[in-house]
C-alpha positions as CSV (number, residue, x, y, z in Angstrom):
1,X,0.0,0.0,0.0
2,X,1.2,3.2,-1.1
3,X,-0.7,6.0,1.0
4,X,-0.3,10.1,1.7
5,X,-1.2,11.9,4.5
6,X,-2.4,15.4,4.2
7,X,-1.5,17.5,7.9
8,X,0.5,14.0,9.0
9,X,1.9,16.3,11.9
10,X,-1.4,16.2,13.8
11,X,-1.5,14.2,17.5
12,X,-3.6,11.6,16.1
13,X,-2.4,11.7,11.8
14,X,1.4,11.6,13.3
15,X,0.8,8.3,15.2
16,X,-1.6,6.9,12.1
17,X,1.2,7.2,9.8
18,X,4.0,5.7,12.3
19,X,1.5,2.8,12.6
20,X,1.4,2.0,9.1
21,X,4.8,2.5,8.6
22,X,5.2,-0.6,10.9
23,X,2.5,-3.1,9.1
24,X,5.2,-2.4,6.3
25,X,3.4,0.2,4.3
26,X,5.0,3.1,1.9
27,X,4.1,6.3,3.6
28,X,4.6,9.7,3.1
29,X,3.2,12.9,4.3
30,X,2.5,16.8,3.8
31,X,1.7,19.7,6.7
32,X,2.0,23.3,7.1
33,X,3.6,23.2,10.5
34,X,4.5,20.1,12.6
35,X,5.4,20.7,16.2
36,X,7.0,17.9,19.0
37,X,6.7,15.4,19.8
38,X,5.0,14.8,16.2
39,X,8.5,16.3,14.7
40,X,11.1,13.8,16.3
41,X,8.7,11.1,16.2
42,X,7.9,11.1,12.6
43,X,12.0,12.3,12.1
44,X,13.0,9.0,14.0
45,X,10.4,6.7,11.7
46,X,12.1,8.2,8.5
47,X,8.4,9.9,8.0
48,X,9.2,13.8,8.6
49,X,8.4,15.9,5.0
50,X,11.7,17.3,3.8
51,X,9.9,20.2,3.8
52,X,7.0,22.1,5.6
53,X,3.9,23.5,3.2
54,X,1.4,21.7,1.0
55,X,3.4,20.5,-2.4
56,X,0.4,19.1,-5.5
57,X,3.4,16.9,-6.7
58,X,3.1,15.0,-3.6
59,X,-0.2,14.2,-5.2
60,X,0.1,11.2,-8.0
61,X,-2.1,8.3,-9.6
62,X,0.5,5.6,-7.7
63,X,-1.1,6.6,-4.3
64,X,-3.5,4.2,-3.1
65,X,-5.1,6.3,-0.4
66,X,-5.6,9.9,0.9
67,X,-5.8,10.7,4.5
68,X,-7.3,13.9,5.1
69,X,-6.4,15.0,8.5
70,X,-8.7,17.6,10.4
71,X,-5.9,20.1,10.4
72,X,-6.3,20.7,6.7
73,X,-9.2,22.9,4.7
74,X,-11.5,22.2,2.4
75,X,-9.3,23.8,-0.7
76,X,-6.1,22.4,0.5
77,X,-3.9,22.4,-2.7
78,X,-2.9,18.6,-2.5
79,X,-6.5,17.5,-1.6
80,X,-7.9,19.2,-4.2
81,X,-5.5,17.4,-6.6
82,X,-6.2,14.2,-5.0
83,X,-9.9,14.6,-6.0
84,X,-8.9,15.7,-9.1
85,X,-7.0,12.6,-9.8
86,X,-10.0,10.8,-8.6
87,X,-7.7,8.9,-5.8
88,X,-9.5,7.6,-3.1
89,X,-9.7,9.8,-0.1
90,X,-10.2,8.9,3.6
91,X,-11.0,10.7,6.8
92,X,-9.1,10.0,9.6
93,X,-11.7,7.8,11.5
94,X,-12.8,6.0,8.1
95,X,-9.2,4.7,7.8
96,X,-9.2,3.6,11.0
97,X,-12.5,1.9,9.9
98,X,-10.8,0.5,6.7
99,X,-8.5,-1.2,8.9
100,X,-10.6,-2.6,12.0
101,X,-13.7,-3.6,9.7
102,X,-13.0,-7.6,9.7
103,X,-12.3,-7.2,13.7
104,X,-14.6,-7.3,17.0
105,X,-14.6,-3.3,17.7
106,X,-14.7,-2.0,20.9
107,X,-15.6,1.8,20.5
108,X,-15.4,4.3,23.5
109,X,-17.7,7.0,23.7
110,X,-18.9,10.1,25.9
111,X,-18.1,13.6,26.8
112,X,-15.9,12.7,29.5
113,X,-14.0,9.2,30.5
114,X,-13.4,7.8,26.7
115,X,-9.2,8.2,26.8
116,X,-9.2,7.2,30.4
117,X,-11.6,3.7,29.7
118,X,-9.7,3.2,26.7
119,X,-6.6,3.2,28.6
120,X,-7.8,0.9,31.2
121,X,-8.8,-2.0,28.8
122,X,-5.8,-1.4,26.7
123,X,-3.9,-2.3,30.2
124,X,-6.1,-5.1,31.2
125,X,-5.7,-6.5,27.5
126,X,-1.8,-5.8,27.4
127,X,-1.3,-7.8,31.4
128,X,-2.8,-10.9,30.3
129,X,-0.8,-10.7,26.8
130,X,-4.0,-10.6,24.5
131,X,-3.3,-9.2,21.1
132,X,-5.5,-6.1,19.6
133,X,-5.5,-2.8,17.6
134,X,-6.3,0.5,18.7
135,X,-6.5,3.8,18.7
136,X,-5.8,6.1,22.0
137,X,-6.3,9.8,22.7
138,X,-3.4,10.0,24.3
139,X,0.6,8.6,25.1
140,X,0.0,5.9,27.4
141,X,2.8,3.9,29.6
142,X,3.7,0.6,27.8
143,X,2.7,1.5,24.4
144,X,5.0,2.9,21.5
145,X,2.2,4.4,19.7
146,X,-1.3,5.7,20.1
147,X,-2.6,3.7,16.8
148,X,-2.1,0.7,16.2
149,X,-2.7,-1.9,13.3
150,X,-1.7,-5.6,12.3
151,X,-3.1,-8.4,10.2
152,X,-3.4,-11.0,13.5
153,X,-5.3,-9.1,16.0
154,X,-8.6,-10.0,16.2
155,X,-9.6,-7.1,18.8
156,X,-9.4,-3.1,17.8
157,X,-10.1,-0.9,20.7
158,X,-11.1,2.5,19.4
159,X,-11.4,5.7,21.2
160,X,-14.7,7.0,19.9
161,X,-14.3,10.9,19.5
162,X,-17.9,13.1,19.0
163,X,-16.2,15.9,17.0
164,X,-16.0,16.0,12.7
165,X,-14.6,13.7,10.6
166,X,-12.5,15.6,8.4
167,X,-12.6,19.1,6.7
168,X,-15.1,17.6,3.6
169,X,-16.9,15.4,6.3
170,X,-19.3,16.9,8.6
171,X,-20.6,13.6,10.4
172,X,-18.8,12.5,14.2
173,X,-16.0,10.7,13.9
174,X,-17.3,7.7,16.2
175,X,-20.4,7.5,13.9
176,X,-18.3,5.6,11.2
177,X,-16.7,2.7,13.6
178,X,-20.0,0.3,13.7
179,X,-19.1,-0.9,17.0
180,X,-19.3,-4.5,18.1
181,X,-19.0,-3.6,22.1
182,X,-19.8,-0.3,22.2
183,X,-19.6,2.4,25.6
184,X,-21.1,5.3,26.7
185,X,-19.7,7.2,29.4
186,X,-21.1,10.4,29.9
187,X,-22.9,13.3,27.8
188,X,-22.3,16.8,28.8
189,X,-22.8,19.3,26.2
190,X,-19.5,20.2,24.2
191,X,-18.1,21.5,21.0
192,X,-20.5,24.2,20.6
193,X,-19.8,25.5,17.4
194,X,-20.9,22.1,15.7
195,X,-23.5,21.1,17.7
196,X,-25.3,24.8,18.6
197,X,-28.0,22.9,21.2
198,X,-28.3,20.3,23.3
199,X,-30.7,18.1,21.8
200,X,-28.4,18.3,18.4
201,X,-25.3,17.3,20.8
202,X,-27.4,14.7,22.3
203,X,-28.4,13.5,19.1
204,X,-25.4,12.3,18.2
205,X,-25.1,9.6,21.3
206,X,-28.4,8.5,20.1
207,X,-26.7,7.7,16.7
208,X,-24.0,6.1,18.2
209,X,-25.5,3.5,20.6
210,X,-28.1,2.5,17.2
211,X,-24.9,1.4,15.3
212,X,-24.0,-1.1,17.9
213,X,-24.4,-4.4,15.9
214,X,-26.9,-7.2,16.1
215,X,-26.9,-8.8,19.2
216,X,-23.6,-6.4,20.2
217,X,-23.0,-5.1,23.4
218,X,-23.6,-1.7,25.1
219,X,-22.7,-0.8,28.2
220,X,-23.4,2.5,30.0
221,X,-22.9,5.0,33.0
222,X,-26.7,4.5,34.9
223,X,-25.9,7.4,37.1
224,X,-26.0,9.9,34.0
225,X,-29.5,10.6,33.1
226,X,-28.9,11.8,29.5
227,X,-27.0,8.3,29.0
228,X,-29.1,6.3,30.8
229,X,-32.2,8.0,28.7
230,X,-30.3,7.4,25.1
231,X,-29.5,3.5,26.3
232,X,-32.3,2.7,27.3
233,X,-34.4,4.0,23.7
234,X,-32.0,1.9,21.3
235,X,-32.9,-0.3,19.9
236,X,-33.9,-3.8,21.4
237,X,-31.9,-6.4,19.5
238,X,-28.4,-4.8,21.6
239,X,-27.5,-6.5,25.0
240,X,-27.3,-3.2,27.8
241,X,-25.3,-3.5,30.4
242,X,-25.4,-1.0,32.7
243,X,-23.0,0.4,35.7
244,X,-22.2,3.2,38.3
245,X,-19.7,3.4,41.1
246,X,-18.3,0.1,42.5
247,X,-17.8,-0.5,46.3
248,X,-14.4,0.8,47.7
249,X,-12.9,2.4,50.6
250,X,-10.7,5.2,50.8
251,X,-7.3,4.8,53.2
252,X,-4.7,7.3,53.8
253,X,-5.3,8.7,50.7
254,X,-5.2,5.2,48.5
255,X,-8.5,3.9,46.8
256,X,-9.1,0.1,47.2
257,X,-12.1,-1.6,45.5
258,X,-13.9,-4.0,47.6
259,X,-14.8,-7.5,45.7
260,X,-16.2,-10.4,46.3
261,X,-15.9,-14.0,45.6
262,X,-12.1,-12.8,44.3
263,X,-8.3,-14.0,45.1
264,X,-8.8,-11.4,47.8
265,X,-11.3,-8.7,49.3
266,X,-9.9,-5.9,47.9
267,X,-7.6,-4.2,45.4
268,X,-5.9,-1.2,45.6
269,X,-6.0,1.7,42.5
270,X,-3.1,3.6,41.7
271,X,-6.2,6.2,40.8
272,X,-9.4,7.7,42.5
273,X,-11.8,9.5,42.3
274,X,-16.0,8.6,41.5
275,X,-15.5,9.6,37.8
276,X,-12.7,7.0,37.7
277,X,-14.3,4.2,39.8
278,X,-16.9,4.4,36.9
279,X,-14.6,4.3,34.5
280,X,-13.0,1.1,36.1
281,X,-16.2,-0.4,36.2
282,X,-17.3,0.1,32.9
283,X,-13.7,-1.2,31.9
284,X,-14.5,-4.0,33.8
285,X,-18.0,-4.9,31.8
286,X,-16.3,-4.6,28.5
287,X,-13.5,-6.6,29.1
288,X,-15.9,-9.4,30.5
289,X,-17.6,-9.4,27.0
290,X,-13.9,-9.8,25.6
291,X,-13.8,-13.2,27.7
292,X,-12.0,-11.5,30.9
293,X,-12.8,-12.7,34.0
294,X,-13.5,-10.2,36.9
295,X,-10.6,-12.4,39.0
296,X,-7.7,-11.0,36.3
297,X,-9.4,-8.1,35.6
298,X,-9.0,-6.9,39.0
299,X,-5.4,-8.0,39.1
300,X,-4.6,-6.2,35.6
301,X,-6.4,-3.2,37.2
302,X,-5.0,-2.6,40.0
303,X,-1.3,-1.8,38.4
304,X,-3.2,1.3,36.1
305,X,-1.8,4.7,36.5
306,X,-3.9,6.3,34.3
307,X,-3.9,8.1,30.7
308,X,-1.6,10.7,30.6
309,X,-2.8,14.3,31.5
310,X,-5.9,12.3,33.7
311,X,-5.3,13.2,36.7
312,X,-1.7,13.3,36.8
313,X,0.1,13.1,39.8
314,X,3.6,15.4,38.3
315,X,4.8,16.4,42.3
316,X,4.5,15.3,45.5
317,X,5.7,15.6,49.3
318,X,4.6,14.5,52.3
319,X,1.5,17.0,52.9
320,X,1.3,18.0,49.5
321,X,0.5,16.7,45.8
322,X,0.2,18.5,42.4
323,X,-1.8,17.3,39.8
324,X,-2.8,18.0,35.8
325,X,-5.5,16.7,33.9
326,X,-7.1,17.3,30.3
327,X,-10.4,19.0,32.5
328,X,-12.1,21.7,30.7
329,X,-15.6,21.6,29.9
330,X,-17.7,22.0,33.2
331,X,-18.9,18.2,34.1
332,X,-14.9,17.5,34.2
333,X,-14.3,20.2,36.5
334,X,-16.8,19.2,38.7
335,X,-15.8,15.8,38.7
336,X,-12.0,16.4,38.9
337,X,-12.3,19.1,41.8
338,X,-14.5,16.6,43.4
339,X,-11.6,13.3,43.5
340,X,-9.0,15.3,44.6
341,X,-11.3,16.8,47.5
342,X,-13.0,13.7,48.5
343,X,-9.5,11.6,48.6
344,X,-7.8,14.0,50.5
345,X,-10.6,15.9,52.5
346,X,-7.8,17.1,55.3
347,X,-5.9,19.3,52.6
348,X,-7.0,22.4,51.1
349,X,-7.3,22.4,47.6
350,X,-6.3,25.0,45.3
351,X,-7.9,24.5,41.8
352,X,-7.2,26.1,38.6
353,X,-8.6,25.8,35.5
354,X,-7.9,27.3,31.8
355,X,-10.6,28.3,29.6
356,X,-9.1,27.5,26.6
357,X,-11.1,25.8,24.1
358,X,-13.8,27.3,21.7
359,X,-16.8,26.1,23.7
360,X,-15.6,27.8,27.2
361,X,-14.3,30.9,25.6
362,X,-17.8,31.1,24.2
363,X,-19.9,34.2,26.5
364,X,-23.1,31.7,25.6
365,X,-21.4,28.7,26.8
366,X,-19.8,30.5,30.3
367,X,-23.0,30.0,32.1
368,X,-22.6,26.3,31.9
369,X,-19.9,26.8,34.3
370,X,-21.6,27.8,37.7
371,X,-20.8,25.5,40.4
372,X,-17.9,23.8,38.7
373,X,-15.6,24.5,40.8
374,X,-17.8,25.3,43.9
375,X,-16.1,22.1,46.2
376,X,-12.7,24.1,45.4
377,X,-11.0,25.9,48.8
378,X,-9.8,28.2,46.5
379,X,-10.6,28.4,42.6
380,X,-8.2,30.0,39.9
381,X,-9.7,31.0,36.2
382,X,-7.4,32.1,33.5
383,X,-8.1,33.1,29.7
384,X,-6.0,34.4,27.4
385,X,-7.6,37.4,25.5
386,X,-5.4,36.8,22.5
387,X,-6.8,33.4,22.0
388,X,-10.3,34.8,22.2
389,X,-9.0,37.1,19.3
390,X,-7.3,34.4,17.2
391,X,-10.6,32.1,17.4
392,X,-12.3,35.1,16.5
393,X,-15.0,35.3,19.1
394,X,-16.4,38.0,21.3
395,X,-14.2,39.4,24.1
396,X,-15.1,38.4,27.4
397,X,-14.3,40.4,30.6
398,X,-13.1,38.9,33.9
399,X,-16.4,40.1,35.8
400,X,-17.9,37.9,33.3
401,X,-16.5,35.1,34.0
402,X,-16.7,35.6,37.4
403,X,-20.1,35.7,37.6
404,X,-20.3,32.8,35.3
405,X,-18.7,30.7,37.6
406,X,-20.1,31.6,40.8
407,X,-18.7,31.7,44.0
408,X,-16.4,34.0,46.6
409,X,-13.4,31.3,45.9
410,X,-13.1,32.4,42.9
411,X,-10.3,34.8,41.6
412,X,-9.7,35.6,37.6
413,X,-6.3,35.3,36.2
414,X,-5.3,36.9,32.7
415,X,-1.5,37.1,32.8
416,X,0.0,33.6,33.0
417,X,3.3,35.0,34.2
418,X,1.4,36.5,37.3
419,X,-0.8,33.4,37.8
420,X,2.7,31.2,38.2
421,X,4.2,34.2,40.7
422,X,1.6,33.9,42.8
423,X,1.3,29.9,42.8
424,X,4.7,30.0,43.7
425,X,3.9,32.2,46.6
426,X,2.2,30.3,48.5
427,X,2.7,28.4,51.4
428,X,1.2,24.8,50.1
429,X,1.4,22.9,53.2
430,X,-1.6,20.7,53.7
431,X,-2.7,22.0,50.4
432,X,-2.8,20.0,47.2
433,X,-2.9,22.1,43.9
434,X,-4.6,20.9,40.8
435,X,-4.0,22.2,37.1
436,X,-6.8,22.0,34.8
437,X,-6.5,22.6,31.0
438,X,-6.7,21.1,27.1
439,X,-3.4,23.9,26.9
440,X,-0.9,24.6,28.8
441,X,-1.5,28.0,30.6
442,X,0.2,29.7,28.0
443,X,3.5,27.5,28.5
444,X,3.7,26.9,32.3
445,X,5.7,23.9,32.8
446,X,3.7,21.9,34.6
447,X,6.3,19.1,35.8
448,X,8.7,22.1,37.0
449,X,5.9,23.6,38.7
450,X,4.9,20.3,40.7
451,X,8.8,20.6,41.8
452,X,9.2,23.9,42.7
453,X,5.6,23.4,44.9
454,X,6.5,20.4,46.5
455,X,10.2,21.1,47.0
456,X,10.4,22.0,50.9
């Protein structure tokens, strides 16, 4: 197979064409800027383009496939010649298709939770030496890349992403996988400049859990009503199996699930928090239907650390801890704020969140956030008003946001520089401090941070 990727420097495109490059295909590749780790990582395959820009001679009638990453627009030079040529032309998530269509798929979905239950069966799957493809939304521990494909595996695990295909396809990405075992993990409304309600976003789910296969498997979060509402409507033919939070105990700040009729009475987590004890229990459903027992899902489990960015534990000391995670629409805030506070409810907790992303930098969408942050000892909000300006949306003041999200604890940050002096400041003893963001505060260094915080 001979096959071009149009913006091959994206998170997900980079790690596509690394993965094909292994099942021994010829691969090359186009963008307009490729940052790291996509640079050294495609440079160390032998994948980086000599060059950065879009070239139409890259573009030729020996390719057999296009891959159109979202990065790109809809009158990208080399895709138009593609179409031109009449080549045939994929979206990202319809390759993955392409690839995973003679396997049992095992599709992720929800809001909140996909990368993180992804992760966990990928674990479980990898302990007990059991063979599948996938594809991860994020780096995870024990795994070269985030895609992965073969001609043995029978499995592919796929992370099942609500947002557009590709620039020349409007529909969600995890509306083209057809999933055998299929999961739904939550549905809070998101990307709000494709889906401009919340029946429309909702809609979507509803799609999703229909495409389950014949006598396939779904398996839901009860304890959400939107998801327990969409589960319980599709259609009849589809096995439902539906969870919430398992039974644990919380000591010295460790979470240990309690089991029965296992090796032993209980296992403990290298994780926490409600969101993830979900997440471990739908984990635990799916890989059942995979033909895992309970008994070695519980010992694969227990060794997890989580996905990268999840709750991320990057600085500790004995009265403190520093964490990051990917949190940024209001349901992960809530939920985020609410593990850290609940497994260490002796500690402050100073909380800090980045709005960041189209949706929360939206003055329509602010409102969503009230409460968010409300179980938060003290709660930090920082925007960037330049990013407002290069997403060109209406400028929002920090008296709005304040009042968005509610709340005396809650102070408004603009200057990233001045957010970091004052973290530093302060005395963190009996404190922990939690980062929340899809960015990176306008380039804190979170691992330096968590050293600097923890260091006395």
């Amino acid at each position: 197979m001979n096959v071009h990727l149009i913006a091959i420097g994206g998170s997900a495109m980079h790690n596509m064409a690394i993965a094909m490059h292994k099942k021994g295909y010829k691969v090359t590749g186009s963008d307009d800027e490729i940052f790291e780790p996509s640079k050294t990582r495609l440079a160390n395959s032998g994948l980086l383009p000599e060059k950065e820009g879009w070239d139409v001679n890259n573009i030729h009638a020996g390719l057999d496939a296009i891959i159109l990453g979202m990065h790109a627009r809809a009158d990208n030079p080399e895709l138009l010649k593609a179409q031109e040529l009449g080549l045939k032309i994929y979206s990202y998530p319809e390759y993955i298709y392409e690839q995973a269509k003679d396997k049992t798929r095992v599709v992720i979905g929800g809001s909140h939770g996909k990368t993180t239950i992804t992760a966990m069966i990928l674990h479980v799957l990898n302990h007990h030496s059991i063979d599948c493809d996938y594809m991860v939304g994020a780096q995870l521990a024990g795994f070269d890349t985030m895609v992965k494909f073969s001609k043995e595996a029978k499995i592919a695990v796929i992370e099942g992403d609500e947002y557009l295909s590709s620039p020349i396809d409007r529909r969600p990405k995890f509306h083209l996988y057809k999933p055998d075992i299929a999961i739904l993990s939550g549905i809070a409304w998101d990307h709000i400049n494709v889906f401009p309600t919340f029946e429309n976003y909702v809609e979507q789910f509803s799609i999703f859990v229909n495409q389950v296969s014949a006598n396939g498997s779904l398996v839901y979060c009860e304890l959400d009503p939107e998801v327990k509402k969409v589960c319980e409507a599709a259609r009849d033919d589809i096995q439902k199996f539906p969870y919430g939070i398992p039974a644990h105990t919380i000591v010295n700040g460790s979470t240990h699930l309690s089991v029965t009729g296992a090796a032993k009475d209980s296992y403990q987590l290298e994780i926490f928090g409600d969101h993830n004890l979900m997440n471990v229990n739908g984990a635990r459903i799916v890989c059942n239907q995979l033909g895992i027992s309970d008994l070695h899902f519980y010992e694969a489990i227990s060794s997890f650390k989580g996905a990268s960015k999840r709750l991320e534990l990057v600085g500790k000391n004995a009265s403190t801890a520093v964490y990051k995670d990917f949190a940024h629409s209001p349901s992960k805030l809530k939920a985020t704020t609410q593990a850290v506070k609940k497994q260490f409810p002796e500690r402050r907790l100073i909380a800090c969140m980045e709005l960041h992303t189209f949706s929360s930098l939206n003055e329509n969408f602010l409102k969503e956030y009230e409460g968010s942050m409300a179980l938060a000892d003290e709660a930090i909000v920082y925007f960037n008003p330049h990013t407002i300006e290069h997403k060109k949306l209406k400028p929002i003041s920090e008296g709005q946001v304040k009042q968005a999200f509610g709340g005396s604890n809650v102070r408004i940050y603009t200057d990233s520089k001045k957010l970091l002096a004052d973290l530093l400041s302060m005395d963190f003893k009996n404190k922990n401090l939690l980062m929340m963001s899809s960015g990176n505060f306008d380039g804190i260094d979170f691992k330096e941070l968590g050293e600097k915080v923890t260091a006395n």
